[in-house]
N, CA, C and O of each residue as an XYZ file, in Angstrom:
380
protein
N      -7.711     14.893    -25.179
C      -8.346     14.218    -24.066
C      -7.429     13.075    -23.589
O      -6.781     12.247    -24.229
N      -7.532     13.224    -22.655
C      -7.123     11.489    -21.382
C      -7.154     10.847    -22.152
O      -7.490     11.102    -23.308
N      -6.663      9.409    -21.522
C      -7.243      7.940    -21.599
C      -6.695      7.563    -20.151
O      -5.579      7.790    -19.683
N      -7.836      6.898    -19.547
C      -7.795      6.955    -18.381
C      -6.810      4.953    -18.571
O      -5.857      4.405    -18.016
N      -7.448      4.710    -19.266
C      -6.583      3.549    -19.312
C      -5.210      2.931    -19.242
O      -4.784      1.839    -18.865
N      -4.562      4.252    -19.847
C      -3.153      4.450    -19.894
C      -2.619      4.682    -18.531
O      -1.438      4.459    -18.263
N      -3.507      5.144    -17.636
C      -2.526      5.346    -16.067
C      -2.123      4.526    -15.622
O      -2.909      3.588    -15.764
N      -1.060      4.176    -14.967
C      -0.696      3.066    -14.106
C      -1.606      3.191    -13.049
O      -2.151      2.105    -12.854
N      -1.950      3.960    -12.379
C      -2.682      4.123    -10.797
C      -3.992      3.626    -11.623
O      -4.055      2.465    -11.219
N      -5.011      3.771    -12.472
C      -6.084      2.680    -12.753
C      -5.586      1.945    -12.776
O      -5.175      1.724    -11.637
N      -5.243      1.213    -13.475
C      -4.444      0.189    -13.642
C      -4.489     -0.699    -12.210
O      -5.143     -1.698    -11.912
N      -3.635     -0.003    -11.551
C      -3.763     -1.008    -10.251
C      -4.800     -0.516     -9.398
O      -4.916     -0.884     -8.229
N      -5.395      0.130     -9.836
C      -6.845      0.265     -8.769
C      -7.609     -0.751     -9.249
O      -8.133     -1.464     -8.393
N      -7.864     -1.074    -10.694
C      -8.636     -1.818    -11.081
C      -8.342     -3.467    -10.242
O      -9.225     -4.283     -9.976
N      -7.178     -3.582    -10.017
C      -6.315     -4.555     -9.636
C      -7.062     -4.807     -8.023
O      -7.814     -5.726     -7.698
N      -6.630     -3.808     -7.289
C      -7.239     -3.467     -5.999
C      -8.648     -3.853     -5.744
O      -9.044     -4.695     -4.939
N      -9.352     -3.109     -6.555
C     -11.472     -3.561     -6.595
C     -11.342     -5.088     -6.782
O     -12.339     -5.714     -6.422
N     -10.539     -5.655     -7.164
C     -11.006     -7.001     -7.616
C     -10.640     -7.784     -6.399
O     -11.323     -8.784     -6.176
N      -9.631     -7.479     -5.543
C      -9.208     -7.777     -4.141
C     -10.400     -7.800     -3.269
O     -10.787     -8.803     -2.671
N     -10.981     -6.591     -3.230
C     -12.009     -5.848     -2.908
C     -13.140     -6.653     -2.522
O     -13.548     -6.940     -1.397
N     -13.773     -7.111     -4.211
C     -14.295     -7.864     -3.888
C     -14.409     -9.374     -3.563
O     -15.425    -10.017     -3.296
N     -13.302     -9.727     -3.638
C     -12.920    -11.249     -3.544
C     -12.447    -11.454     -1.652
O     -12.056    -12.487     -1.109
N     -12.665    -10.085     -1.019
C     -12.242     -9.804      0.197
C     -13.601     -9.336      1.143
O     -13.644     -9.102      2.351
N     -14.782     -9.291      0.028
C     -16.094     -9.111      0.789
C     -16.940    -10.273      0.701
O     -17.892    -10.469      1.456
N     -16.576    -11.056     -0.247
C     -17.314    -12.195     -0.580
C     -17.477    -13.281      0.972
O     -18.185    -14.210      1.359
N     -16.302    -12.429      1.486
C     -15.913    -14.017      2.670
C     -16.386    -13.157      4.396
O     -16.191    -13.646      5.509
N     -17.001    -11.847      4.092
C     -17.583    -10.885      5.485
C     -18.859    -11.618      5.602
O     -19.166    -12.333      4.648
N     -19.608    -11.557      6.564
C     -20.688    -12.380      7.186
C     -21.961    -11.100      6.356
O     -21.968     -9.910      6.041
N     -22.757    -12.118      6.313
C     -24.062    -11.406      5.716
C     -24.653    -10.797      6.041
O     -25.646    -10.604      5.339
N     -24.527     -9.994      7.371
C     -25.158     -9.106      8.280
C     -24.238     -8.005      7.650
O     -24.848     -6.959      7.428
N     -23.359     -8.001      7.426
C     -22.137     -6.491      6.505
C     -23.090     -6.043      5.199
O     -23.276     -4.861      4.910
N     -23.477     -6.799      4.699
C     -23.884     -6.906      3.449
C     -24.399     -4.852      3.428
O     -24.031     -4.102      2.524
N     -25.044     -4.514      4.326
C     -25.472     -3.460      3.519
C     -24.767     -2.393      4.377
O     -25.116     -1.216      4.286
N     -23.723     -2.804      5.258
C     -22.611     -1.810      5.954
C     -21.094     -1.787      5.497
O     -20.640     -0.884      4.795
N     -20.670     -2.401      5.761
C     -19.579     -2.212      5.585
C     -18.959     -2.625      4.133
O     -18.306     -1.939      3.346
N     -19.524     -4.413      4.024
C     -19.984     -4.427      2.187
C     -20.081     -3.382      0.739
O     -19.306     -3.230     -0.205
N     -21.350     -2.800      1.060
C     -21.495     -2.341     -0.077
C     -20.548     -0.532     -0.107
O     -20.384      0.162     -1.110
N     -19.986     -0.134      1.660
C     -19.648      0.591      1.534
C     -18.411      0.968      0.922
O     -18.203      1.999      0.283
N     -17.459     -0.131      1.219
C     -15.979     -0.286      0.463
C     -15.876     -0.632     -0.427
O     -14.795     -0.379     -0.960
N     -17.050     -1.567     -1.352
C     -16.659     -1.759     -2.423
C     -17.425     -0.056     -3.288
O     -17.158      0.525     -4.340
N     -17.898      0.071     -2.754
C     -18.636      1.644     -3.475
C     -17.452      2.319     -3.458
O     -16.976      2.541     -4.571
N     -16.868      2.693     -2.551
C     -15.688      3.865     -2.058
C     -14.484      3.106     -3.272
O     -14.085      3.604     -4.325
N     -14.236      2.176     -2.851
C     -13.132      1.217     -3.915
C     -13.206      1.596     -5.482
O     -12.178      1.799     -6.128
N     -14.824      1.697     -6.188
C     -14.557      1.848     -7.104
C     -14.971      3.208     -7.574
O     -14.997      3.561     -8.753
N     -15.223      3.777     -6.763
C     -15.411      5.461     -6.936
C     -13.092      5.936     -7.210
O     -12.521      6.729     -7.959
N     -12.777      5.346     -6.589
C     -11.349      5.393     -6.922
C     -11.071      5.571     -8.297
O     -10.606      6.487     -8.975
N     -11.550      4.268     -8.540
C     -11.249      4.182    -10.634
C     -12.081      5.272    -11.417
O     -11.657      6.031    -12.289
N     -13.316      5.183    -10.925
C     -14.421      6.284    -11.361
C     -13.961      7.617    -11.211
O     -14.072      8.366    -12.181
N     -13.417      8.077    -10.061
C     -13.255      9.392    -10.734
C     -11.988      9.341    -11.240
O     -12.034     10.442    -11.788
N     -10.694      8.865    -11.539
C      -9.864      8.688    -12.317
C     -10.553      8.993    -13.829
O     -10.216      9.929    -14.555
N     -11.391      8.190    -14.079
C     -11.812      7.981    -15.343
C     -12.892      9.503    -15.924
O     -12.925     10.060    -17.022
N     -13.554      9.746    -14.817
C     -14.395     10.723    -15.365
C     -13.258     12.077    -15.120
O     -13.645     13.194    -15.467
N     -12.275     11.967    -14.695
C     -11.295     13.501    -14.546
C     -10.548     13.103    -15.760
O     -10.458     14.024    -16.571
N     -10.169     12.354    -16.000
C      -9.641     12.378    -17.554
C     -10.436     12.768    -18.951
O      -9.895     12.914    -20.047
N     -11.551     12.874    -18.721
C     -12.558     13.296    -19.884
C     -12.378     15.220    -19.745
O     -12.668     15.979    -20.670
N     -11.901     15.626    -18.521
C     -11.409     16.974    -18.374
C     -11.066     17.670    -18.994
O      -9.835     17.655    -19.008
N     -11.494     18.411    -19.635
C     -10.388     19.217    -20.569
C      -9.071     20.408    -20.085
O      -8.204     20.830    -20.850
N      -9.243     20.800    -18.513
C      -8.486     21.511    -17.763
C      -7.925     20.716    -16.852
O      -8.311     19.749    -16.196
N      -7.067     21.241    -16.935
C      -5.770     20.598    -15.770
C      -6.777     21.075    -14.139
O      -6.875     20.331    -13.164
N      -7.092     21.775    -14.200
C      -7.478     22.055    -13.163
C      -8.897     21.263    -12.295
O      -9.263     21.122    -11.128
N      -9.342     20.911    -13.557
C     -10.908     20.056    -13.419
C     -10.106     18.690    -13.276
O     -10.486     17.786    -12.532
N      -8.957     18.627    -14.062
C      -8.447     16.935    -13.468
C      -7.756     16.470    -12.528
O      -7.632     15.272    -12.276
N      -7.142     17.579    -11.807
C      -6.890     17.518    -10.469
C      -7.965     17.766     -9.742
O      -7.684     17.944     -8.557
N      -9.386     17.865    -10.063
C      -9.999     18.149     -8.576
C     -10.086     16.632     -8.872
O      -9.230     16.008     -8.245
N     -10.957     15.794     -9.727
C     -11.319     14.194     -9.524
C     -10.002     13.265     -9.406
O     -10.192     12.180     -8.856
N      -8.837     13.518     -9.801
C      -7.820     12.838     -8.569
C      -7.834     13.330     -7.184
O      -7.264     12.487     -6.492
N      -8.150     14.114     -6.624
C      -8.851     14.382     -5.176
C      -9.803     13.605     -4.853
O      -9.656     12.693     -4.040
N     -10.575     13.791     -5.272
C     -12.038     13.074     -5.522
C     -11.078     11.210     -5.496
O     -11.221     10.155     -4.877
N     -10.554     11.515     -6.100
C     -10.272      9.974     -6.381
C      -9.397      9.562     -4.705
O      -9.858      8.656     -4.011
N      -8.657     10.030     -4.438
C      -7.803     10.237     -3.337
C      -8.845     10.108     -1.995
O      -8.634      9.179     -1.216
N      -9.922     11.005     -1.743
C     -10.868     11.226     -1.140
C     -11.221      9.208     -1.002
O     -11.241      8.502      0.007
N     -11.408      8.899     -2.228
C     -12.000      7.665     -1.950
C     -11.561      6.340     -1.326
O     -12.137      5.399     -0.781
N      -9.930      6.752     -1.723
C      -8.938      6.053     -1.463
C      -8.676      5.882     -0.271
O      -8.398      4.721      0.030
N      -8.655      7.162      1.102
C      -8.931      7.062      2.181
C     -10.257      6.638      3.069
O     -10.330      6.013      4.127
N     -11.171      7.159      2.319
C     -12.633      6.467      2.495
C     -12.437      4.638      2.645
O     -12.645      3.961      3.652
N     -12.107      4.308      1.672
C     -11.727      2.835      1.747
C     -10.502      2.614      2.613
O     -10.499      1.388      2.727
N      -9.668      2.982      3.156
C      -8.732      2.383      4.052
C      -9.292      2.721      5.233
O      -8.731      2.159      6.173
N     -10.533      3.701      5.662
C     -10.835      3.905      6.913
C     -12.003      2.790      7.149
O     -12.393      2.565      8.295
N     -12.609      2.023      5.901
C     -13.695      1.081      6.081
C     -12.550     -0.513      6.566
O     -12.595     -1.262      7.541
N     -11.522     -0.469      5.197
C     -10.776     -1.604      5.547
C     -10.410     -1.556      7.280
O     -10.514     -2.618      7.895
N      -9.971     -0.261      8.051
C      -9.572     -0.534      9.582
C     -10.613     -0.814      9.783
O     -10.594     -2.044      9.839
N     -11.781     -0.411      9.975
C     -13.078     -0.391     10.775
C     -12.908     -2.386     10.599
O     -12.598     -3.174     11.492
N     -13.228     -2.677      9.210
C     -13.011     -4.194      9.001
C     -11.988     -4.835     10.324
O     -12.389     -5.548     11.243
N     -10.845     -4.442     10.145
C      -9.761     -5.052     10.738
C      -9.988     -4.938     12.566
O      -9.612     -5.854     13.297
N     -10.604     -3.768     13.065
C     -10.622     -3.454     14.816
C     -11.742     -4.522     14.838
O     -11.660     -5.283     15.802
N     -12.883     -4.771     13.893
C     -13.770     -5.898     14.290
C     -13.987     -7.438     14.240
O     -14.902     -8.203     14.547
N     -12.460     -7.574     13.597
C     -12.210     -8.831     13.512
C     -12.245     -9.645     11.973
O     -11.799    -10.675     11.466
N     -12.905     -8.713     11.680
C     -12.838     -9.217     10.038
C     -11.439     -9.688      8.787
O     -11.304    -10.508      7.879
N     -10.670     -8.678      9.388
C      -9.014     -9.217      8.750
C      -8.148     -8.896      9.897
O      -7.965     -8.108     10.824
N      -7.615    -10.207      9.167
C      -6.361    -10.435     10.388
C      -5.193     -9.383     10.472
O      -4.936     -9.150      9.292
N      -4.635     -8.880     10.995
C      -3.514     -7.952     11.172
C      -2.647     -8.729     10.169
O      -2.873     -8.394      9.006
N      -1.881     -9.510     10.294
C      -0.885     -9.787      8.817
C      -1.352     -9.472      7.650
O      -0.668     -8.804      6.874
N      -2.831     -9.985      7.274
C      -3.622     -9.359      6.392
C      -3.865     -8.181      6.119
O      -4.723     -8.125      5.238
N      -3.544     -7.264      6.432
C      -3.892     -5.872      6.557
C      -2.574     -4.958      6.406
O      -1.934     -4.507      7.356
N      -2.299     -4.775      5.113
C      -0.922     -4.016      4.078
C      -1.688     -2.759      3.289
O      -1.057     -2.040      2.514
């Protein structure tokens, strides 16, 4: 079996969620149940399925939840633009 711990890509995802949320803390309280809870959900569905595809015992079952994981990864950069066209982060801010 895995250890999902050992990946570098958790590793810095875990790194990332914590951005995440230290980057929703400061969105206006009307986000709270849009855009809020949606990126940080999508954000850590990233690490999550990392972690649950490593319990895999087939190569094949652990490439679908790095998809899955990937899947989320774009999920969250399409919430971060949505953030950014509405004013929420500044374009320099936004790497």
């Amino acid at each position: 079996m895995r250890n999902f711990r050992d990946y570098d890509v958790w590793k810095r995802t875990i790194q990332f969620i914590k951005r995440i949320y230290l980057f929703t803390e400061k969105l206006p309280y009307k986000e709270k149940f849009n855009i809020i809870s949606q990126v940080e959900s999508a954000a850590v569905s990233i690490s999550s399925n990392i972690a649950e595809g490593s319990a895999r015992s087939s190569e094949k079952d652990f490439a679908r939840f790095i998809e899955f994981a990937l899947g989320s990864a774009f999920e969250t950069e399409n919430l971060l633009i949505i953030a950014k066209e509405v004013g929420y982060i500044q374009e320099a801010h936004f790497i």
